[in-house]
C-alpha positions in Angstrom: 68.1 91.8 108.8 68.2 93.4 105.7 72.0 94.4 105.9 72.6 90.5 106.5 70.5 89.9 103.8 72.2 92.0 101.6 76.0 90.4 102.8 74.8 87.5 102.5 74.0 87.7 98.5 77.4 89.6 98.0 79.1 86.5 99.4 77.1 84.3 97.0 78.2 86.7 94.3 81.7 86.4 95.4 81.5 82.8 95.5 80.9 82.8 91.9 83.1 85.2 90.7 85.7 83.3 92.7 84.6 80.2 91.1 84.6 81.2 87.6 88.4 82.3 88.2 89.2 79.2 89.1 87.8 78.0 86.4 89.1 80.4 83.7 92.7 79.0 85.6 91.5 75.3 84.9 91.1 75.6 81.5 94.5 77.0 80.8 97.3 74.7 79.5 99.7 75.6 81.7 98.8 76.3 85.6 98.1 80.0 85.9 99.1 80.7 82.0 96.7 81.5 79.3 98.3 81.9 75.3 99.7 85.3 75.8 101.1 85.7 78.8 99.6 85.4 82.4 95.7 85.0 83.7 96.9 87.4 86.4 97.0 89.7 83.6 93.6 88.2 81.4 91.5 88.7 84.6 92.8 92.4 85.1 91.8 93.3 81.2 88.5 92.0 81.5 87.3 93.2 85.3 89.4 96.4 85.1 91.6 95.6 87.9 95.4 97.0 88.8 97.7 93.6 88.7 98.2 93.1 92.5 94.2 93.7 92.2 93.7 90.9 90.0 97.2 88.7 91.7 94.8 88.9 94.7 91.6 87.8 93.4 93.3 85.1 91.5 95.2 83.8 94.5 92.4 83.8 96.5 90.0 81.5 94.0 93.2 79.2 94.0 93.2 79.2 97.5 89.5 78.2 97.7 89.4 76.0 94.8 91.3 74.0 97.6 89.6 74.4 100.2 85.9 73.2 99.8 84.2 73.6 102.7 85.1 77.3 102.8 83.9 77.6 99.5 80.9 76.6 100.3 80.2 78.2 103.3 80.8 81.8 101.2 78.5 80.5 98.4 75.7 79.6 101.2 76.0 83.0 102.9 78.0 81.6 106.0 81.0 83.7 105.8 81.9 86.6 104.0 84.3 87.2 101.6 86.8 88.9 104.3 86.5 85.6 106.4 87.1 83.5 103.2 90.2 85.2 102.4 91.7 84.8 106.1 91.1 80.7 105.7 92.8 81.0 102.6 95.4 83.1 103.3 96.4 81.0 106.6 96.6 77.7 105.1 98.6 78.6 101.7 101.7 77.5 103.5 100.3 73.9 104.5 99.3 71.0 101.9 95.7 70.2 100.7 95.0 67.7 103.5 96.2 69.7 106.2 94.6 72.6 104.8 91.1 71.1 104.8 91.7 69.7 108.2 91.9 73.4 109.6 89.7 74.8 107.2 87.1 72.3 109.2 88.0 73.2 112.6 87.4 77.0 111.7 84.3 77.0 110.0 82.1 76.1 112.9 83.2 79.5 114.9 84.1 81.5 112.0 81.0 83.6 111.2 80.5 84.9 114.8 84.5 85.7 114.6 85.8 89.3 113.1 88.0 88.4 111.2 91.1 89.2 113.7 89.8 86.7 115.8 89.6 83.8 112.8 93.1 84.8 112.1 94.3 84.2 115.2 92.6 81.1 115.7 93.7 79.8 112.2 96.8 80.6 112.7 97.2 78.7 116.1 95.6 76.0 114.0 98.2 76.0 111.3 100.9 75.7 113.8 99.6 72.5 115.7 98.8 71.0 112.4 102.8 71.9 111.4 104.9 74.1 113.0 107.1 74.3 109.7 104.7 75.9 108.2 105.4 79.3 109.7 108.8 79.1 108.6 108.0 78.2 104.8 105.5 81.1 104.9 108.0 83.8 105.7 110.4 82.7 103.6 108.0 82.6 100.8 107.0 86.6 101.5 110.5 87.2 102.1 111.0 86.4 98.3 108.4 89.3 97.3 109.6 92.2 99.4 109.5 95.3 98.4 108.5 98.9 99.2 105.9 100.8 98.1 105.2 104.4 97.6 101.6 106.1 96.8 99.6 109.6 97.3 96.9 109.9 99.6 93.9 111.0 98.9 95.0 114.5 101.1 97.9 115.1 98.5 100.3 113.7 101.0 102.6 110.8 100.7 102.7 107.2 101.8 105.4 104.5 102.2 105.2 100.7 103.1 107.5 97.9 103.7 105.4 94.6 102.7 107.2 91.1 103.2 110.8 92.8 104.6 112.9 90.9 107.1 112.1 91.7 111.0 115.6 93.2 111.1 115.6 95.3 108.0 112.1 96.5 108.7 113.6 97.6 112.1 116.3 99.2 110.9 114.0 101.0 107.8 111.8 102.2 110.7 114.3 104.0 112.8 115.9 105.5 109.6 113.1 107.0 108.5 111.9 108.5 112.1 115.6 109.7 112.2 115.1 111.9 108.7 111.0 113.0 109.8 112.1 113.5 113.7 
């Protein structure tokens, strides 16, 4: 009861960190801009966050500010911040009306769901609500591919293909088992 407890205020909290982004965005005069440059950018200076750190929490507060009934249901304890970024994340591709109209369908389930199971269902969702909007959402990604290359914390290395075509990602996969084999 007490770990519940204890989720269930960080969710709160999250709520209104979330909601103060949004916010902090509202008040900009140009969408996502503040004076010098971009809130992606204001919001990493003032929480100490890396950019994708701060892209992240950004997009997910404008993902939210969209989607009330998810926003609520964090702020209330209902769902956790994990379960509030899959909503988000699985309607970006679809318009505010169609959006919400999934968003309601998944809330009801969604707290006794891991979150693998409320992506699944969401995304099942998103595709009988439009079937286009698969399509626009990998196109979308495919515009921010890239690779990327960190240390682990056992001094070794790590590599990553985020957002690649199917096919290049293929052919990536068996060029690198071909130099490691």
């Amino acid at each position: 009861g007490v770990v519940c407890a204890w989720r269930r205020l960080g969710s709160w909290a999250m709520a209104g960190e979330l909601a103060a982004v949004s916010e902090l965005a509202r008040r900009r005069p140009a969408p996502g801009l503040n004076q010098d440059g971009h809130l992606d950018e204001e919001v990493a200076v003032a929480l100490t966050l890396t950019g994708r750190a701060a892209s992240r929490l950004t997009g997910l507060a404008a993902g939210l500010a969209r989607l009330p009934g998810t926003a609520a249901a964090l702020r209330e304890g209902r769902i956790d911040g994990p379960r509030a970024a899959v909503i988000a994340d699985e309607t970006c591709a679809l318009d505010d009306a169609a959006a919400v109209a999934v968003e309601e369908r998944m809330l009801g389930a969604a707290p006794g769901q891991t979150t693998g199971q409320l992506r699944a269902a969401c995304r099942r969702a998103v595709l009988t609500t439009d079937p286009q909007a698969g399509i626009r959402r990998r196109r979308k990604a495919e515009k921010n591919a890239r690779v990327e290359a960190w240390t682990e914390t056992s001094g070794t290395g790590a590599l990553a293909g985020r957002d690649l075509p199917a096919a290049e990602m293929i052919a990536a996969d068996q060029c690198i088992d071909a130099r490691s084999g």
